[in-house]
VOPAGU-2260 file (C-alpha; in pm, 1 decimal, decimal comma):
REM VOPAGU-2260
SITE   aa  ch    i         X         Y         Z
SITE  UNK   A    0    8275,5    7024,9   10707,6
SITE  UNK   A    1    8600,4    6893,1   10870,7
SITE  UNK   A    2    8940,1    7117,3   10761,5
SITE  UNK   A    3    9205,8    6917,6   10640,9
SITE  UNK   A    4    9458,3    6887,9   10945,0
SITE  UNK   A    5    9805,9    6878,9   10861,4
SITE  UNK   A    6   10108,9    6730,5   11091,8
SITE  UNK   A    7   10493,2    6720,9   11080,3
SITE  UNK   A    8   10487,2    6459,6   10842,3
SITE  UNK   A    9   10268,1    6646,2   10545,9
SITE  UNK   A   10   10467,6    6977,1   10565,1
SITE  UNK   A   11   10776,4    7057,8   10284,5
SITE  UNK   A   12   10988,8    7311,5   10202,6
SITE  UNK   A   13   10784,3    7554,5    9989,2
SITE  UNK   A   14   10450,9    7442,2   10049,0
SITE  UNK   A   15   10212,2    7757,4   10023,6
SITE  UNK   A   16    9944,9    7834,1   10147,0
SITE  UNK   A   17    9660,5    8135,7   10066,0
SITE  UNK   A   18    9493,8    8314,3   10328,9
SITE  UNK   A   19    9124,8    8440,5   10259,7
SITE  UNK   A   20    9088,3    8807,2   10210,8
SITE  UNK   A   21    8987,5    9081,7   10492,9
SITE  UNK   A   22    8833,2    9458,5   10438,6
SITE  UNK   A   23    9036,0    9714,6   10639,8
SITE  UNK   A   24    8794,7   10039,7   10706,9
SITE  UNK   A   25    8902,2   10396,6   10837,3
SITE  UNK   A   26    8679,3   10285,6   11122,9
SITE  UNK   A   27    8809,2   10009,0   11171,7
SITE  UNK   A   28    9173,0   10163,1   11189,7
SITE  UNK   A   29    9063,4   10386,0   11405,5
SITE  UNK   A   30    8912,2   10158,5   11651,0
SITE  UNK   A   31    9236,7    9985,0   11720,3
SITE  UNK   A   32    9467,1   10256,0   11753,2
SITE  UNK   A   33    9257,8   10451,4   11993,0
SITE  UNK   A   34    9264,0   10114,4   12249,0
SITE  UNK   A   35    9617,4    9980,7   12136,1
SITE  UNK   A   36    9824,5   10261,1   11970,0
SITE  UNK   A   37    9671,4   10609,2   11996,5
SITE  UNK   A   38    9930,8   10840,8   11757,5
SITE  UNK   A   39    9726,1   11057,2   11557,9
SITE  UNK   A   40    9853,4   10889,2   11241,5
SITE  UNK   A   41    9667,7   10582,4   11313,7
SITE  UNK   A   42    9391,2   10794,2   11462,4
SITE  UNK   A   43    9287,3   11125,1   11308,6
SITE  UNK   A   44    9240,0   11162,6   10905,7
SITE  UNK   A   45    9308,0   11513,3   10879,5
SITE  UNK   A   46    9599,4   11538,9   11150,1
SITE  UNK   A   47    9754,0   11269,3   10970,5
SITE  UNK   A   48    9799,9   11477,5   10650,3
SITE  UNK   A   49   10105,7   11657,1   10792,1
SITE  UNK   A   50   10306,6   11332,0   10924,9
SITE  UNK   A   51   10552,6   11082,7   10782,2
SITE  UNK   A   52   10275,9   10847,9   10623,7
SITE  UNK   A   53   10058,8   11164,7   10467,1
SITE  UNK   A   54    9765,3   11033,2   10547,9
SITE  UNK   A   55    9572,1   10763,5   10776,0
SITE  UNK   A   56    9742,8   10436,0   10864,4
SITE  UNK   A   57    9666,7   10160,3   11027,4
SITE  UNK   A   58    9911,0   10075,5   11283,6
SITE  UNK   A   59   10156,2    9778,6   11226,9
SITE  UNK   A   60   10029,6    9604,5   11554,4
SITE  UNK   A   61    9695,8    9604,2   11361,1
SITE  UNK   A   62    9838,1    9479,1   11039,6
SITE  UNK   A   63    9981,7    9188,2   11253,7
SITE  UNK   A   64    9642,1    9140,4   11428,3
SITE  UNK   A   65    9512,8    9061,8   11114,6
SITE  UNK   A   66    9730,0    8924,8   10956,6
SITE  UNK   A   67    9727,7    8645,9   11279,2
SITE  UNK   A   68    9380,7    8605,4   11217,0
SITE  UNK   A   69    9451,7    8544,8   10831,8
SITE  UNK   A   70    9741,9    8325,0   10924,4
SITE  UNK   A   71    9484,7    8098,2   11166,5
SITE  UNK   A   72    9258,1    8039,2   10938,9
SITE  UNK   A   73    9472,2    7933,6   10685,5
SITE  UNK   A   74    9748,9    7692,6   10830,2
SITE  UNK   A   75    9563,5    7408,7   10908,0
SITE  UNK   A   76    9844,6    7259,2   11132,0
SITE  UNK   A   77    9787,6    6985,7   11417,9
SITE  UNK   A   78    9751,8    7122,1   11765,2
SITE  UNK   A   79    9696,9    7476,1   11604,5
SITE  UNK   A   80    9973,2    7766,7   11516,3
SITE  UNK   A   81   10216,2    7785,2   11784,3
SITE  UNK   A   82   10494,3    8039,7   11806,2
SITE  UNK   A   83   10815,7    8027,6   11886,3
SITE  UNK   A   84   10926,2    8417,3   11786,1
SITE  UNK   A   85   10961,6    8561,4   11449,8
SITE  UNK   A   86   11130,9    8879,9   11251,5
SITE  UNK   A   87   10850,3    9158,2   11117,7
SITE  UNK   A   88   10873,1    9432,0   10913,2
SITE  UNK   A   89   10612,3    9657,1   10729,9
SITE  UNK   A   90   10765,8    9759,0   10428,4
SITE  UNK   A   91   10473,4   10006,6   10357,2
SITE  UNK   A   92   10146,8   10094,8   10557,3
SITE  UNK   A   93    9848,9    9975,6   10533,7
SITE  UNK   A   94    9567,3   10217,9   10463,8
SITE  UNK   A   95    9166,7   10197,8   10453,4
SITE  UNK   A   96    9033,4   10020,4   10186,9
SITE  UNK   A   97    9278,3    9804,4   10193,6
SITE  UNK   A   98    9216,4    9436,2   10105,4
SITE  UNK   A   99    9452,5    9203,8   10244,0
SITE  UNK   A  100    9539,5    8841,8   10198,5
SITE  UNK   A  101    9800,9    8663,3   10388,4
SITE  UNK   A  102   10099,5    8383,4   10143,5
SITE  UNK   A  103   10238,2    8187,1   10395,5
SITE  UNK   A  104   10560,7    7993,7   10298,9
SITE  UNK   A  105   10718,4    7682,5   10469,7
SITE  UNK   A  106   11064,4    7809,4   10416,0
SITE  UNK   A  107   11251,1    7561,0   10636,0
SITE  UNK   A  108   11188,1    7259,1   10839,9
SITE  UNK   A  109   11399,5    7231,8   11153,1
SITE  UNK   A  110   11358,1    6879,3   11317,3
SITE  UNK   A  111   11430,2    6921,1   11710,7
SITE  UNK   A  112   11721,5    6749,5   11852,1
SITE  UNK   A  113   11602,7    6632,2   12206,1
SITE  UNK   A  114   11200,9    6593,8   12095,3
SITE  UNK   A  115   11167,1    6367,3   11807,6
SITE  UNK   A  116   10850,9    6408,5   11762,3
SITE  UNK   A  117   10823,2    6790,8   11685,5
SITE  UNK   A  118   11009,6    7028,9   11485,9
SITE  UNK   A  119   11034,2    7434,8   11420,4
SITE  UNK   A  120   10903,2    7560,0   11107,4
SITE  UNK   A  121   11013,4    7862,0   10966,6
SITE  UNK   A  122   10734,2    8052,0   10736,9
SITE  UNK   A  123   10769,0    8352,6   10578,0
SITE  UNK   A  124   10349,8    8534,6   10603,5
SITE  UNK   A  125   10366,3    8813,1   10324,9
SITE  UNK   A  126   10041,4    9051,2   10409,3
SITE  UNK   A  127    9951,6    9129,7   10107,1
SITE  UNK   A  128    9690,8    9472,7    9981,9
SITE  UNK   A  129    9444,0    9453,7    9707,7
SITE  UNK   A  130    9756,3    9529,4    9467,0
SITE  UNK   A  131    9963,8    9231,1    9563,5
SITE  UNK   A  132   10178,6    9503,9    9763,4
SITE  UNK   A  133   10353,7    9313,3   10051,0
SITE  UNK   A  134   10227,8    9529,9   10382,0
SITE  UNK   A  135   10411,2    9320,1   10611,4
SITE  UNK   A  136   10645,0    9065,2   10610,6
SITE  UNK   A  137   10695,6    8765,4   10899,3
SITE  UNK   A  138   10918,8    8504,9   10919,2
SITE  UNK   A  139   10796,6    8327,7   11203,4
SITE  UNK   A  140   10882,2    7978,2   11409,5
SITE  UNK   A  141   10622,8    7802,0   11393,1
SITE  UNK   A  142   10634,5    7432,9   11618,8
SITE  UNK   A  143   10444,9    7162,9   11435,5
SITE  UNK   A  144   10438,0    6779,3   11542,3
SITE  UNK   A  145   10450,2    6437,1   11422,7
SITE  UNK   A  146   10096,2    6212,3   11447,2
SITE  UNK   A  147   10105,9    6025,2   11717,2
């Protein structure tokens, strides 16, 4: 079955759009940080009692792995999702067991001046857990383009 493709021309201010959902594991969590980001918060259950998150948690580079791969999935834009930078914050951590689910928001539509025929999109991606708790929050320029 062929995915709905959407260009320039389709998009509005406030369209939303709803990720499907993905099942974080300890082992999982693990797995990353020990390749990517190997603090023993991220990598060690017991060690992690005694820091600053009291417990395991997945590193933010993981949450925004993830969330990318939510993000993909669910924008169906023309010639794919295409960044142009972004703000990110993780306003709590995400743990195993988590369930997340990625909102993504057209929050702005910025035609370019000198190409006519694209423009920057700025969405706000709320990661979301099993508790509609916002894990991480991107506003990210996105380019999109007009059918040719």
């Amino acid at each position: 079955m062929n995915k709905q493709v959407l260009y320039l021309d389709d998009l509005n201010v406030g369209d939303t759009f709803i990720s499907e959902k993905y099942h974080l594991s300890a082992d999982k969590i693990k797995r990353f940080a020990r390749e990517f980001d190997p603090q023993v918060f991220h990598c060690d259950e017991n060690l992690a009692e005694d820091t600053f998150f009291k417990g395991l948690a997945a590193s933010g580079w993981h949450t925004a792995a993830i969330t990318m791969k939510l993000v993909t999935d669910s924008l169906p834009f023309a010639h794919g999702v295409i960044g142009a930078g972004g703000e990110i914050k993780w306003p709590q951590p995400t743990r195993p067991n988590d369930v997340l689910y990625v909102k993504s928001t057209i929050k702005e539509i910025k035609p370019s001046k000198s190409k006519p025929n694209q423009a920057l999109l700025f969405v706000e991606c709320e990661t979301l857990n099993q508790r509609n708790e916002v894990c991480q929050n991107l506003v990210a320029k996105l380019l999109s383009f007009r059918k040719s």
